[in-house]
N, C-alpha and C positions, 0 to 999 in steps of 0.2 A: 234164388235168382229168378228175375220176372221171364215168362214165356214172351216170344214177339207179340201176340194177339190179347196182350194182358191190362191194355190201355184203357179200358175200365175202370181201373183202379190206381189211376197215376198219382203215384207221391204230389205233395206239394211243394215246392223247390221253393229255397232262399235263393238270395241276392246271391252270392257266391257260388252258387250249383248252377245258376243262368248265366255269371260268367263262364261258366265253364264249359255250357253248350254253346254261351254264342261267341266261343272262341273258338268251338270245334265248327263251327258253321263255315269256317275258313279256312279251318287247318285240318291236315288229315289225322293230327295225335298230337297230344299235349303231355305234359309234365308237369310238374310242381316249378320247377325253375322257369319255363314260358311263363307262368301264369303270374308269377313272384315280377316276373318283369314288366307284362302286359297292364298289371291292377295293382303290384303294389301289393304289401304284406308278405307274410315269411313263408319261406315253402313248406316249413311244415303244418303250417295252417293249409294251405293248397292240396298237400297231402293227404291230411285226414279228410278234405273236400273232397279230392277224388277216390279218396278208401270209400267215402258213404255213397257217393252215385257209383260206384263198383256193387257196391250192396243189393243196393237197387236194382241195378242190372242195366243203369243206364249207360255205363262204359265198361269194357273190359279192357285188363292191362294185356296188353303185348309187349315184351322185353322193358322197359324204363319207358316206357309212354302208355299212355290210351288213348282208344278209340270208342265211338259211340257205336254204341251195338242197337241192332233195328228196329228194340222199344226204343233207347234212345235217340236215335233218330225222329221220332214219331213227334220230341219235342221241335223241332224245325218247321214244321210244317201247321 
């Protein structure tokens, strides 16, 4: 998992990892079922999306949602 101050070395995000920030740019935590309804495709595709930006350390899961954590966030700006 990426440190906050690790944005030196930022992943390079697909199409599907930037839906998922700039879904989070509005929403306070997302799901694979939001995201199934917002863009379209199966949640389990959605899911191994936000398993890999979990990886990253661009969201972490609280209870059946995430949230972007403060590298990810660093993507908004």
């Amino acid at each position: 998992v990426r440190e906050a101050g690790a944005a030196a070395s930022w992943p390079t995000l697909g199409a599907r990892a930037r839906a998922v920030i700039d879904y989070l740019s509005t929403h306070d935590s997302v799901g694979p079922s939001d995201l199934a309804r917002a863009y379209g495709e199966s949640q389990p595709t959605w899911t191994r999306e936000l398993q890999s930006l979990e990886e990253q350390g661009i969201v972490r899961k609280e209870g059946q949602k995430r949230r972007l954590t403060a590298f990810g966030r660093t993507y908004l700006s």
